[in-house]
BAVEXMAR-594579 format. One record per residue (C-alpha): residue in three letters; z, x, y. Coordinates in steps of 0.05 Angstrom, whole numbers, plus 5000, padded with zeros to 4 digits. Each point is the difference from the previous one (the first is absolute). Layout:
REM residues N
ALAZXY
...
***
This chain:
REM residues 454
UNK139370377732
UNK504150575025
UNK498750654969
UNK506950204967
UNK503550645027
UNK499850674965
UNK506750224998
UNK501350804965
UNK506950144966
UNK502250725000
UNK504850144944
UNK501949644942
UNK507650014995
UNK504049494994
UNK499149795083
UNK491050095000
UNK500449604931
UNK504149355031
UNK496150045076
UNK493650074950
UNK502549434960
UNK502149555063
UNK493150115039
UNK496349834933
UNK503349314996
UNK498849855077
UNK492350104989
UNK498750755028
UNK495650454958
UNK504350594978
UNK498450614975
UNK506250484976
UNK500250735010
UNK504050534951
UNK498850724996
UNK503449974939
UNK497649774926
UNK504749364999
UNK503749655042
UNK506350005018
UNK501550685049
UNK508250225001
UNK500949414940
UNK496150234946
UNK501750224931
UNK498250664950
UNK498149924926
UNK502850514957
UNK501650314930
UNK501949284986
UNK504749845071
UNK498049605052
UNK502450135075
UNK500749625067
UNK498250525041
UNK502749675068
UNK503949365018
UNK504649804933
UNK503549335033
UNK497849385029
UNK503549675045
UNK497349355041
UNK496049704946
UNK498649305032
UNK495550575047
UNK495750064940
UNK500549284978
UNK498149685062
UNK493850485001
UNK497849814925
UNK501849235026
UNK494450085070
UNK494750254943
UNK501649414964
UNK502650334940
UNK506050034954
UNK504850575001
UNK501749984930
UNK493450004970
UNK499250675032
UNK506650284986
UNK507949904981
UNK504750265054
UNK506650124971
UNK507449955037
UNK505050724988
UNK507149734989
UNK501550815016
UNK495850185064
UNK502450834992
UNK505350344961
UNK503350515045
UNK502650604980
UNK505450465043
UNK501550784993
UNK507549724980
UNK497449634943
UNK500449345029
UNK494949534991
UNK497649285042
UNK495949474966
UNK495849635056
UNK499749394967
UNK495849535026
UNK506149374999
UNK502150255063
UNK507149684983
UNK499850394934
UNK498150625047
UNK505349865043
UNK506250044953
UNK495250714972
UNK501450265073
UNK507049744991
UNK501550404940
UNK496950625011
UNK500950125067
UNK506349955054
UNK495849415038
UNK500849314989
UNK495249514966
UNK500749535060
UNK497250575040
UNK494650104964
UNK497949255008
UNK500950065079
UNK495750515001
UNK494749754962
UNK500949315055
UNK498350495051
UNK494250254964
UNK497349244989
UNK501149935082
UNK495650565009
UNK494949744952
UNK500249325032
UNK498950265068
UNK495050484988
UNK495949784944
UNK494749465035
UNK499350605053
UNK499650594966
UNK498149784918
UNK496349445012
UNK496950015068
UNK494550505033
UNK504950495041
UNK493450105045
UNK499349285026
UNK503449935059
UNK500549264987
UNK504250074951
UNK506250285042
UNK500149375044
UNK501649464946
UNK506549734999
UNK502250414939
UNK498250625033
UNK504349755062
UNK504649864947
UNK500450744970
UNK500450265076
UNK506449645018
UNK503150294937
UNK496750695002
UNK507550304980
UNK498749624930
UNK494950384986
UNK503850615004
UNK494850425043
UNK505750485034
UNK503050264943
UNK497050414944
UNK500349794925
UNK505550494984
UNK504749675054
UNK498649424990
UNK502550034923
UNK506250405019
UNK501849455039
UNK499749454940
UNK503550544952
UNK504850544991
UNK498050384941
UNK494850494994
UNK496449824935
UNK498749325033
UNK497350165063
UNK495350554955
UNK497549494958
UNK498149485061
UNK497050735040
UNK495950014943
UNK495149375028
UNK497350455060
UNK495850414946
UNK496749394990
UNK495750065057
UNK501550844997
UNK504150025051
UNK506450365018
UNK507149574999
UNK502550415046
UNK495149935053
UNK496849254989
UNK502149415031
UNK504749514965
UNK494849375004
UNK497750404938
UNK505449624963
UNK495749464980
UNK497350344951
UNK507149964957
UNK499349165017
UNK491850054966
UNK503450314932
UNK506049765003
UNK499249355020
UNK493749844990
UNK499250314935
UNK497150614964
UNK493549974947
UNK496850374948
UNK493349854965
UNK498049864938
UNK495550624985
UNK502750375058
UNK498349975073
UNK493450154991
UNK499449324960
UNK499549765079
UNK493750495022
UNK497449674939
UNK501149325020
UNK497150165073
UNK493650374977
UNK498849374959
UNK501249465048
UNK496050465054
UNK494349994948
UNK500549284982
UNK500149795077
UNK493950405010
UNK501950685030
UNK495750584991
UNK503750664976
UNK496450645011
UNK504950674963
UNK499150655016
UNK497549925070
UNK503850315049
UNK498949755072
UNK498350545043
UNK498549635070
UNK502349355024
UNK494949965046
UNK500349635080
UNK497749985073
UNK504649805047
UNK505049784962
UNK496649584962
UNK498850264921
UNK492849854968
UNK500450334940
UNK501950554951
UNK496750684980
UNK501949994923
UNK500650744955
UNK497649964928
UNK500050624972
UNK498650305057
UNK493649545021
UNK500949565062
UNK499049315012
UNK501249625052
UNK500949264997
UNK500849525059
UNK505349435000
UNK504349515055
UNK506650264987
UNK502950504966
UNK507150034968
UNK503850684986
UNK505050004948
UNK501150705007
UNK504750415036
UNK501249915074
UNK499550635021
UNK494550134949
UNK495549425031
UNK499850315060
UNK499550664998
UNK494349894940
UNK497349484989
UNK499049835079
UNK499550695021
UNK505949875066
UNK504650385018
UNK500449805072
UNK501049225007
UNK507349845012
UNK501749704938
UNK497950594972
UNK503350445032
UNK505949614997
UNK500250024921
UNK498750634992
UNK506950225035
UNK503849504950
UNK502750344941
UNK497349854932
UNK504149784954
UNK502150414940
UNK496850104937
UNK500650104925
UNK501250444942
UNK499149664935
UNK500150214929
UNK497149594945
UNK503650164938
UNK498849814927
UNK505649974973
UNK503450124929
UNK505549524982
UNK502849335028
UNK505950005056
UNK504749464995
UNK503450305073
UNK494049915041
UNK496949225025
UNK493449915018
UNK502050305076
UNK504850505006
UNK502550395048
UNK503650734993
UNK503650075067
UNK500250695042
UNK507650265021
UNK496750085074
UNK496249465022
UNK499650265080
UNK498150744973
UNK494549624954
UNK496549635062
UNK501150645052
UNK496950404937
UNK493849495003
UNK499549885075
UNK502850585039
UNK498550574949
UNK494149674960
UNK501850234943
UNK501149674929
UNK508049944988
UNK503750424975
UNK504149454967
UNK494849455002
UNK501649314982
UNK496149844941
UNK496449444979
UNK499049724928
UNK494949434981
UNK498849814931
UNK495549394989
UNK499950124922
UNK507049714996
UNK496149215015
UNK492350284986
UNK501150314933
UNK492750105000
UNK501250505056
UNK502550584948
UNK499550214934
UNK505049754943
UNK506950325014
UNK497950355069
UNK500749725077
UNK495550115063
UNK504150325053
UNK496949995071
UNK504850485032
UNK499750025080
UNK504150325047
UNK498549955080
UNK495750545024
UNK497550195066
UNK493149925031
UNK495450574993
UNK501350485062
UNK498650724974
UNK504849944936
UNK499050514939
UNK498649464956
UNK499850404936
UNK508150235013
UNK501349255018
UNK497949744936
UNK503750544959
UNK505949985037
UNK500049265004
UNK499049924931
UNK506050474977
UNK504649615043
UNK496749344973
UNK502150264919
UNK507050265025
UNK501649385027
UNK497649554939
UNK503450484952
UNK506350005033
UNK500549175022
UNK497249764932
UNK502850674954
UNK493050064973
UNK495550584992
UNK493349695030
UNK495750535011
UNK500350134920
UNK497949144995
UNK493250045055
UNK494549944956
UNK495249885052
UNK499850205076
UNK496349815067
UNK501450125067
UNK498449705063
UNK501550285067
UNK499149945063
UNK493450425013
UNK497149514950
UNK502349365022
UNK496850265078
UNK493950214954
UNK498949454955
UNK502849385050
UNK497450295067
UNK507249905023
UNK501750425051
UNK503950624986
UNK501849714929
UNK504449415039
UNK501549404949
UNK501449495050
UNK495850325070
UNK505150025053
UNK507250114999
UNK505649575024
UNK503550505029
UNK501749855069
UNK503749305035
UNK492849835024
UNK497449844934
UNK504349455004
UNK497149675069
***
């Protein structure tokens, strides 16, 4: 009988937990890194006073990803956990006063557009047709398929996308692209809005980005019963029940190899070395990370190559307790800066938090009422922040946060600093500290060129 293959995971966010979960159920042996105490990595949550806080990702989009992953292992979805449709994807606030419901009936969003706005609802649903074209050339290459395998770009649907390469919108960047579906400036904001999702500039990244409006829009866009860490929950369990082996608070140090092939890993807990030999190893972690740690190179090509891309942005986030209810805010909400080019030169060019961010407003205690104490709310406040390169991070924070209050108090006439009960703060030295991502980068490398679409 053949001796099954040792496989190590490093990482156990949400991508080490499913390639942990998938190698389980094809009959590897898998052991599953974290240097951290519990899973989960960017998506985990904080216990506090009473609140309880995403600390990362807070919508899921795609869940038939999950589904088809819990349906491989031979398990049920909903005997794990409930995944719940929004009927309002984000409530959008302007500096004018003006405010967009995304509702998730694109029809019902349409005639929203319509009425707030000096573009037409039937624009709206052409442009969300060109997003589904995009989607439905791209996906089996790019979502679904390994981009490495060179098989995979001489399949008929890959001939397919090539003879309509100006559907995917390569040539143009996103910004251009949505000036050309609509005229007025709140619109084209709120659909500029999607390159963040992958922290990148919407000024600079190509237009094929515009699938990511089809994934929410079209597709659909989820919240949890519990939260989103309900799903690390589900994960750690199904990677226990298949058989994985978890190992927390060991940070790799080493993957270790010999010409270019890897044998093993040199593992640090508290501060004693091990090293463990295995087939194949699997990084979850940062590109740029991987390399220049965990395998020591800073020479090979693909090396080199990444580490000339630029990361993508980062994160400030406050978590807030909060005193009182707020019948103005959804569960995602979005407080719109007057200046969205100065916001993205301010993170790219100057590296800088804004001066007039865009904030961010999460509050999963308005379907988890667990989540918060009796008449409070859990705000996880975020606005776009740049990755670490020699910032004062001390003056960031304070004069991020002022600008953060100002803009609360004067969109929602309240006096929140007077209602925060209960404060944390992540930034971006931490997320680089405790993530290992590179420079603080949420999503590793930018999209900010035309190439990142080719």
């Amino acid at each position: 009988m053949a001796k099954r293959k040792r496989i190590a995971v490093v990482g156990a966010g949400l991508g080490g937990l499913s390639a942990a979960i998938r190698l389980a159920i094809n009959g590897y042996t898998v052991d599953l890194y974290e240097q951290g105490k519990s899973p989960g990595g960017k998506a985990n949550q904080i216990n506090e006073n009473g609140f309880r806080f995403d600390t990362g990702p807070s919508l899921l989009t795609m869940p038939f990803v999950i589904k088809d992953l819990f349906e491989n292992a031979g398990e049920i979805i909903e005997d794990y956990f409930e995944i719940i449709p929004l009927k309002n994807l984000c409530k959008y606030h302007y500096p004018d006063g003006t405010i967009i419901n995304a509702y998730s009936d694109t029809e019902k969003f349409a005639e929203e557009i319509s009425s707030k706005t000096k573009d037409t609802a039937q624009s709206v649903k052409k442009y969300l047709k060109y997003s589904e074209k995009i989607y439905e050339l791209t996906a089996d290459l790019f979502l679904f398929g390994d981009f490495s395998e060179p098989k995979n770009f001489i399949s008929t649907k890959a001939l397919n996308t090539l003879l309509q390469i100006n559907k995917i919108d390569p040539f143009r960047t996103m910004h251009n692209a949505n000036k050309s579906f609509f005229k007025d400036e709140k619109t084209i904001q709120l659909f500029d809005r999607y390159a963040t999702y992958n922290g990148s500039d919407p000024f600079k990244a190509p237009a094929t980005l515009n699938i990511i409006q089809h994934v929410e829009y079209n597709l659909g866009g989820y919240i949890l019963n519990g939260g989103v860490y309900s799903l690390v929950n589900a994960l750690y369990r199904l990677a226990q029940k298949k058989g994985v082996n978890f190992f927390f608070e060991s940070k790799i140090s080493r993957i270790l190899h010999n010409d270019f092939s890897v044998n093993g890993i040199t593992i640090n807990r508290n501060g004693i070395l091990e090293k463990k030999n295995y087939d194949t190893i699997i990084s979850n972690a940062d590109v740029n990370y991987s390399y220049k740690h965990l395998l020591d190179d800073n020479r090979s090509d693909s090396a080199v190559r990444y580490s000339k891309l630029e990361p993508s942005s980062s994160a400030l986030v406050f978590y807030w307790g909060v005193k009182g209810k707020y019948d103005d805010l959804e569960i995602h909400n979005i407080l719109f800066s007057s200046d969205y080019k100065k916001e993205f030169n301010d993170l790219f060019v100057k590296k800088v938090c804004p001066d007039d961010p865009t904030v961010y407003i999460y509050i999963s205690s308005k379907y988890n009422s667990n989540d918060a104490p009796a008449d409070h709310e859990n705000w996880f406040v975020m606005i776009n922040a740049p990755y670490v390169k020699n910032q004062n991070w001390e003056y960031e924070i304070e004069k991020s946060r002022k600008s953060i209050i100002s803009k609360i108090n004067s969109f929602l006439k309240v006096d929140i600093e007077n209602k925060i009960v209960t404060e944390q703060v992540l930034t971006p030295e931490i997320i680089e500290k405790s993530t290992s991502s590179y420079r603080g980068s949420l999503y590793g490398i930018s999209s900010n060129c035309k190439r990142a679409a080719l």
